[in-house]
C-alpha positions as a Markdown table, in Angstrom:
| # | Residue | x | y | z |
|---|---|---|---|---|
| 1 | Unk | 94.3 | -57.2 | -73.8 |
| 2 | Unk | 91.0 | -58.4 | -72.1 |
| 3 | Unk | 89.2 | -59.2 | -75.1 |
| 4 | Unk | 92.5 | -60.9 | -76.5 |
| 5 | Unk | 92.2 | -63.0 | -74.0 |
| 6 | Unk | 88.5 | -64.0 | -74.2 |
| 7 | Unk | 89.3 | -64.3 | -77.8 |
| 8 | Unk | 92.0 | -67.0 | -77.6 |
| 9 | Unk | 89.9 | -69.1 | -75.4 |
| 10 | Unk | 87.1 | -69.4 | -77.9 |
| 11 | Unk | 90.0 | -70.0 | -80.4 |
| 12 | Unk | 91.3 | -73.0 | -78.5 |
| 13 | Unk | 88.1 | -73.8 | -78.3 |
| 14 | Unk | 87.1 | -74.2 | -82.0 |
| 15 | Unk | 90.7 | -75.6 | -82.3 |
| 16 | Unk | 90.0 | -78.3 | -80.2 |
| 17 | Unk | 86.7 | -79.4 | -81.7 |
| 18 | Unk | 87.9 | -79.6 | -85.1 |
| 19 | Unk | 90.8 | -81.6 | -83.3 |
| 20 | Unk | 88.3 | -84.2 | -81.4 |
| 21 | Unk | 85.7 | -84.4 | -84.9 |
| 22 | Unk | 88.4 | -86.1 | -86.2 |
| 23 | Unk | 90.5 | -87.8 | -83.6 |
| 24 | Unk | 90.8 | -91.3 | -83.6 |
| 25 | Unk | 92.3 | -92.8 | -80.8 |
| 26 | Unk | 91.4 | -92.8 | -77.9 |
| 27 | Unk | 87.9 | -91.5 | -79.0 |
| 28 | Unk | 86.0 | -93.5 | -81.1 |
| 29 | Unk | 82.3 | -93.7 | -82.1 |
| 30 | Unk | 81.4 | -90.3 | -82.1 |
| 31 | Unk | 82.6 | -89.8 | -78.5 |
| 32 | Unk | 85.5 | -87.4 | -79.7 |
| 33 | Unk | 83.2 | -85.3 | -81.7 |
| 34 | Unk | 80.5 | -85.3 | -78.6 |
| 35 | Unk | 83.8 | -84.1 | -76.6 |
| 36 | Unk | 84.5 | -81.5 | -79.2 |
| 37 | Unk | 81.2 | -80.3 | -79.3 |
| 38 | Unk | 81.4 | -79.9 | -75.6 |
| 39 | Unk | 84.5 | -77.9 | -75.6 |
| 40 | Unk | 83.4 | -75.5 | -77.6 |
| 41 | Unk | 80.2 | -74.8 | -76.4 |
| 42 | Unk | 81.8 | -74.7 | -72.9 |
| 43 | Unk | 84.7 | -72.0 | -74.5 |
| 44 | Unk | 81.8 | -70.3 | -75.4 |
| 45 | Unk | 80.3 | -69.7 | -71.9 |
| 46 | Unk | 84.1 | -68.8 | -70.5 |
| 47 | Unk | 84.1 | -66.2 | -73.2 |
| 48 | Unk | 80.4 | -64.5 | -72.8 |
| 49 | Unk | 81.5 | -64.9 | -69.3 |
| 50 | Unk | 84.1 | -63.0 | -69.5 |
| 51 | Unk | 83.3 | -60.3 | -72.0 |
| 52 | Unk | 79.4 | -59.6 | -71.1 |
| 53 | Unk | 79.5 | -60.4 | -67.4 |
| 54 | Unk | 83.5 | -59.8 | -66.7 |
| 55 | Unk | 83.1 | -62.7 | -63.5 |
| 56 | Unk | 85.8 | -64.4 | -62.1 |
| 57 | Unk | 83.8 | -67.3 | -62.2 |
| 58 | Unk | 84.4 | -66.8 | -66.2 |
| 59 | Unk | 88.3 | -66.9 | -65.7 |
| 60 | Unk | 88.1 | -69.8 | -63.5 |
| 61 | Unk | 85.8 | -72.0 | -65.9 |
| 62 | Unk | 88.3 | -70.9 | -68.4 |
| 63 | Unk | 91.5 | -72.4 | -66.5 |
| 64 | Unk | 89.7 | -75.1 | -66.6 |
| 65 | Unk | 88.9 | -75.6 | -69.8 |
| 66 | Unk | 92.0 | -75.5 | -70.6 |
| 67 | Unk | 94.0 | -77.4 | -68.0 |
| 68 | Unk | 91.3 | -80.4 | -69.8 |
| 69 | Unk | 92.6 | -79.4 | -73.2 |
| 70 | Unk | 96.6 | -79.9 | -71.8 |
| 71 | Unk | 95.4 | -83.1 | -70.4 |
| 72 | Unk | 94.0 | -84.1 | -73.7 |
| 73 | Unk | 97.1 | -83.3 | -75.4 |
| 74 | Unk | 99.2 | -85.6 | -73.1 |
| 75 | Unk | 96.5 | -88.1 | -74.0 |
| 76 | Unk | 96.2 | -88.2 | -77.9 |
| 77 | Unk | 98.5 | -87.9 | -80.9 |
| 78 | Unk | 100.0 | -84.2 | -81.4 |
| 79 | Unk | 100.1 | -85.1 | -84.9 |
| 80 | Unk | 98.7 | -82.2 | -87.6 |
| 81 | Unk | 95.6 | -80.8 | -85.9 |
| 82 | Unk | 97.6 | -81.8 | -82.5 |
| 83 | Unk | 100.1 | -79.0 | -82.7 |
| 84 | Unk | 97.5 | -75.9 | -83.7 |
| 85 | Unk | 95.3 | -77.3 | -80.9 |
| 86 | Unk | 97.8 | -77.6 | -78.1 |
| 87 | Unk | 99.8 | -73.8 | -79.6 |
| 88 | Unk | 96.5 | -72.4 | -78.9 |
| 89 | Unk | 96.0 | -73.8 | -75.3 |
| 90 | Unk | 99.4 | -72.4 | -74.5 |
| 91 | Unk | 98.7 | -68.7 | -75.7 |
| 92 | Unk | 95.6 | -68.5 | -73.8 |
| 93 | Unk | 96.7 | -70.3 | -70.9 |
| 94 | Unk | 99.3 | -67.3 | -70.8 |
| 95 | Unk | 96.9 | -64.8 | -71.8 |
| 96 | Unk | 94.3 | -66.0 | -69.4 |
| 97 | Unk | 96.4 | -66.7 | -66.2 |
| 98 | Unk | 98.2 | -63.1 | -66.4 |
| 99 | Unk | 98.0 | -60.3 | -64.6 |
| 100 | Unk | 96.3 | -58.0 | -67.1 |
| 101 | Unk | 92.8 | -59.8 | -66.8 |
| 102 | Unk | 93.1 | -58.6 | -63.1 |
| 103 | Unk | 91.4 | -54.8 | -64.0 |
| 104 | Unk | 89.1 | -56.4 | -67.3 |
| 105 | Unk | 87.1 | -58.1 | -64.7 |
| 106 | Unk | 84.8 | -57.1 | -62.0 |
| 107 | Unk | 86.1 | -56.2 | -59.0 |
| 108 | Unk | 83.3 | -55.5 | -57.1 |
| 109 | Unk | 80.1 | -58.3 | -56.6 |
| 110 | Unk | 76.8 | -57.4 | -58.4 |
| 111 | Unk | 74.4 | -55.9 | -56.8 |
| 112 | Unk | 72.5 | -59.4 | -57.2 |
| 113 | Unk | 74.9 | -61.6 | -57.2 |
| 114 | Unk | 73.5 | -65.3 | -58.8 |
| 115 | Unk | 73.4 | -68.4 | -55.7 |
| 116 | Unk | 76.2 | -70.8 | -55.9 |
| 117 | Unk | 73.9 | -73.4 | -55.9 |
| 118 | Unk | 71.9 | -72.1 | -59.6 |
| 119 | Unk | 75.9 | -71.1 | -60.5 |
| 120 | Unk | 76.8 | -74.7 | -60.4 |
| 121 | Unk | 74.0 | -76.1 | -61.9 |
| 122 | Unk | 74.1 | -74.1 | -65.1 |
| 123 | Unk | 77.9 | -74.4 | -65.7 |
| 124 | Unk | 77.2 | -78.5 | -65.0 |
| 125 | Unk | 74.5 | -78.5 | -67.8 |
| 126 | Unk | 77.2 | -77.2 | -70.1 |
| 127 | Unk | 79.7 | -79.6 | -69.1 |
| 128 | Unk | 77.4 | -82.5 | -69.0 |
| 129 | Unk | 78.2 | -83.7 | -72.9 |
| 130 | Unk | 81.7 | -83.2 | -72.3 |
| 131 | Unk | 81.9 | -86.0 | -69.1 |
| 132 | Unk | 79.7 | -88.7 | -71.1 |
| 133 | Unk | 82.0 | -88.2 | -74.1 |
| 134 | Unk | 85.0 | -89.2 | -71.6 |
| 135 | Unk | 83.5 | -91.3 | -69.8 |
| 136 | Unk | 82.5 | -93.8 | -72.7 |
| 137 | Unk | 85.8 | -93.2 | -74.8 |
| 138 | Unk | 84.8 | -96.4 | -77.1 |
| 139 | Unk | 81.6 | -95.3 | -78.3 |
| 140 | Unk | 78.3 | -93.1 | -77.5 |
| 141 | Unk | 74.9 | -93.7 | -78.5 |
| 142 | Unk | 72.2 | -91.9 | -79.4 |
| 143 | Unk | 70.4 | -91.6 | -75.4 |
| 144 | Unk | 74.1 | -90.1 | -74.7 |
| 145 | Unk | 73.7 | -87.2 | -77.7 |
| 146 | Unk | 70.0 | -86.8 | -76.5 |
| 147 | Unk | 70.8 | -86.3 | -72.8 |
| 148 | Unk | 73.8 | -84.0 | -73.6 |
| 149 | Unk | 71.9 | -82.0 | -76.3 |
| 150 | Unk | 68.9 | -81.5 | -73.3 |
| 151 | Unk | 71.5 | -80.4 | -70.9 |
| 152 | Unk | 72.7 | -77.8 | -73.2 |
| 153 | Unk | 68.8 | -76.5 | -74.6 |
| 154 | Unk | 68.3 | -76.9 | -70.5 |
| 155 | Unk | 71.1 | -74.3 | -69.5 |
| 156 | Unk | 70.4 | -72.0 | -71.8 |
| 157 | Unk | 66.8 | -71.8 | -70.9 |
| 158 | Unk | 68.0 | -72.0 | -67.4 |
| 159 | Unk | 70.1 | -69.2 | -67.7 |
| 160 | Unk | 67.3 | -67.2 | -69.4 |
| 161 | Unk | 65.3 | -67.6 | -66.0 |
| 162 | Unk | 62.6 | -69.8 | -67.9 |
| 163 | Unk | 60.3 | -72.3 | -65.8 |
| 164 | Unk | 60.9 | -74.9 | -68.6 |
| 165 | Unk | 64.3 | -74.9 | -67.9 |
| 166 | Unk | 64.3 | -75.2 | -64.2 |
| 167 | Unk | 61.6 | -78.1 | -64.9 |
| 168 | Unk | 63.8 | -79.8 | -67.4 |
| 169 | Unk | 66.5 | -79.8 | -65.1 |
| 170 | Unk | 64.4 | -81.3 | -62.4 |
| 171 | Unk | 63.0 | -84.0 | -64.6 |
| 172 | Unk | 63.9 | -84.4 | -68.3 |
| 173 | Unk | 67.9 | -84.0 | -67.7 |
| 174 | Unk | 68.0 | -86.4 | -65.0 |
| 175 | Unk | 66.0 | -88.8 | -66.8 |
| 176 | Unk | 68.2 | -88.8 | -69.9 |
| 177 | Unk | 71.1 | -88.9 | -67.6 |
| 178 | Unk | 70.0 | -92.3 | -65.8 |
| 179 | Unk | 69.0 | -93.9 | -69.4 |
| 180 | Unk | 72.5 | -93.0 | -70.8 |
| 181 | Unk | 73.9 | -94.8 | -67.6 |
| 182 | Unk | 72.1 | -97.9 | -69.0 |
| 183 | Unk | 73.7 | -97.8 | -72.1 |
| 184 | Unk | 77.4 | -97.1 | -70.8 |
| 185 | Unk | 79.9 | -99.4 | -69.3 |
| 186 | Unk | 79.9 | -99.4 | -65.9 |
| 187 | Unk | 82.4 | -96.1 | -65.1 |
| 188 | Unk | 80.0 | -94.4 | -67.0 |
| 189 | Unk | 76.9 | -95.6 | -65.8 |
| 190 | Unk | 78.1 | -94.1 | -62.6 |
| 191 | Unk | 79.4 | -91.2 | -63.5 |
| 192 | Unk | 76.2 | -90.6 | -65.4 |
| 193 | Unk | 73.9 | -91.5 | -62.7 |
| 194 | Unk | 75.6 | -89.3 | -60.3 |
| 195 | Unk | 75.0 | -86.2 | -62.8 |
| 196 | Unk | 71.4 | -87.2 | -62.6 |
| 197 | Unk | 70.9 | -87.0 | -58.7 |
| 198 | Unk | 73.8 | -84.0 | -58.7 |
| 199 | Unk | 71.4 | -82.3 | -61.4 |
| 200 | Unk | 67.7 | -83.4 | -59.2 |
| 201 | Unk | 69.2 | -82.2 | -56.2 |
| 202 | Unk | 70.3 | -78.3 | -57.5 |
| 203 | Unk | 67.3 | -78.2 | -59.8 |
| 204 | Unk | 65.0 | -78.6 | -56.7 |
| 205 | Unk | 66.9 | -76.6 | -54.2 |
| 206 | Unk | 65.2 | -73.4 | -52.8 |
| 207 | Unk | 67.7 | -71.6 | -54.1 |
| 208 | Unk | 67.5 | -72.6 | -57.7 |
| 209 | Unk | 63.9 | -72.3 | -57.6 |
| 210 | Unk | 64.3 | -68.4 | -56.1 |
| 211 | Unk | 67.0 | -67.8 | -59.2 |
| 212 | Unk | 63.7 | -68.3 | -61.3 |
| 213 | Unk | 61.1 | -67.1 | -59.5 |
| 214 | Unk | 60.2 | -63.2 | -59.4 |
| 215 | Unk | 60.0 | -62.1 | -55.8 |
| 216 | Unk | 57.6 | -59.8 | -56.3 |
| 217 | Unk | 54.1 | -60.7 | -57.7 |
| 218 | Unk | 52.9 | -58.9 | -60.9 |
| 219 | Unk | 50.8 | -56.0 | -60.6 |
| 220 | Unk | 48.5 | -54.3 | -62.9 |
| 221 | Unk | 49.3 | -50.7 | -61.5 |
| 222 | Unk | 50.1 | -48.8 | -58.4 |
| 223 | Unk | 47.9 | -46.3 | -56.7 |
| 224 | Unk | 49.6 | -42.7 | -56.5 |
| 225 | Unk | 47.2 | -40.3 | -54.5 |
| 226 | Unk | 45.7 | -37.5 | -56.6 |
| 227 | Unk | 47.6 | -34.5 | -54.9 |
| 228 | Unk | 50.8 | -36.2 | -56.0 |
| 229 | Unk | 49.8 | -35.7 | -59.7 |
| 230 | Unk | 49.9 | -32.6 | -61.8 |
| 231 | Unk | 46.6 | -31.0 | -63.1 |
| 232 | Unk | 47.8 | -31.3 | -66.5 |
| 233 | Unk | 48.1 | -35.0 | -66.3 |
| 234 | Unk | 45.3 | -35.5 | -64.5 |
| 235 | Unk | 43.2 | -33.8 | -67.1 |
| 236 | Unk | 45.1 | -35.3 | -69.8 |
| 237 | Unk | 43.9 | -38.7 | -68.9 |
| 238 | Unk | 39.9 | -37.6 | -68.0 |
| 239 | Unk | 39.9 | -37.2 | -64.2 |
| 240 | Unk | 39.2 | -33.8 | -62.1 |
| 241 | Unk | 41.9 | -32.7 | -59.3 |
| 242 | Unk | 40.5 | -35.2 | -57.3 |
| 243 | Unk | 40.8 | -38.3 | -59.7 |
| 244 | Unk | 37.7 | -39.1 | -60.2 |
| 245 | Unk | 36.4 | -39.4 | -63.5 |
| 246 | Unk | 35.7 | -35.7 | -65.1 |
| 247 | Unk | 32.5 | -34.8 | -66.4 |
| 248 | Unk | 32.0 | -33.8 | -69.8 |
| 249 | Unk | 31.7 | -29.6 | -70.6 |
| 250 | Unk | 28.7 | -28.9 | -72.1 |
């Protein structure tokens, strides 16, 4: 039943962006398909969330996702698409919310469990595209796809423990961010340039920077006394029983 469930949120998901690609009202110049985009990258998360990783952080991002999608259904037409999108939401709203995801997921924390701080800033690069798209219902334009496309190339390198991606989130993301604020009406502009300090300030928080950094330096090899070694090995690789280098039998 666990995996039904992860199923039917990526369902809802896809539902939803073929919904939003072609929604009219109240969405209009690509900012419904920007939303759709959005939701399903952001059901994708819930589900590898929730399958891979088994967190409860999964389930909650997934509650929310589709509490948003109910909301958008009180918002737009239920016509056609409508219907299939908001009958999917309600199966996985019940299938989510029940009891038996209680012994798919983990019960216990992992042994290293990721900081809240480089928790939230990861899940807010995915959900970046899908608060410009709402924010700008009339229309997006092309610095609003750039900065949302960044924040999602950004949290996946981010969540592959990549320099490039802590750096992007430092610098490119909030960058974008503040020039999609210039070209948004003035809710969005806000909205947009409080992502970009919200994004600045996690991205160069210590520990953000820790999630990325190894805390142990690299090394080339670790001395292991001679005595702890067997013959064998020793003479395998060319050294006497007191590992220095053997000499050659004549």
């Amino acid at each position: 039943m666990g995996f039904i469930a992860s199923a039917s949120v990526l369902v809802a998901g896809f539902v939803w962006g073929l919904r939003l690609i072609n929604a009219a009202a109240p969405f209009d110049g690509g900012s419904g398909a920007l939303l759709g985009v959005s939701l399903v990258v952001a059901a994708a998360v819930a589900t590898l969330g929730l399958v891979v990783a088994r967190g409860r952080w999964a389930r909650r991002m997934a509650l929310g996702l589709l509490a948003v999608q109910a909301g958008l259904a009180v918002a737009m037409d239920l016509a056609g698409w409508g219907i299939l999108a908001l009958a999917a939401t309600a199966a996985s709203i019940v299938l989510v919310a029940g009891p038996w995801l209680d012994r798919f997921l983990r019960r216990l924390p992992p042994a290293e469990p990721i900081p809240p701080a480089a928790m939230a800033l990861g899940l807010g690069l995915v959900v970046v595209p899908g608060i410009l798209a709402v924010t700008s219902p009339g229309g997006v334009e092309e610095v609003h796809w750039a900065a949302a496309l960044f924040s999602l190339v950004t949290a996946w390198a981010f969540a592959r423990a990549l320099r490039v991606g802590l750096w992007s989130a430092r610098v490119v993301v909030p960058l974008l961010l503040i020039a999609a604020a210039a070209a948004s009406t003035l809710v969005g502009a806000l909205v947009a340039v409080a992502m970009a300090v919200s994004a600045a300030a996690l991205a160069w928080s210590a520990p953000v920077n820790r999630a990325v950094t190894p805390l142990l330096a690299r090394a080339d090899g670790v001395a292991v006394p001679p005595q702890l070694v067997p013959p064998e090995l020793l003479a395998r690789a060319g050294y006497d029983d007191r590992g220095r280098p053997a000499r050659p039998k004549r």
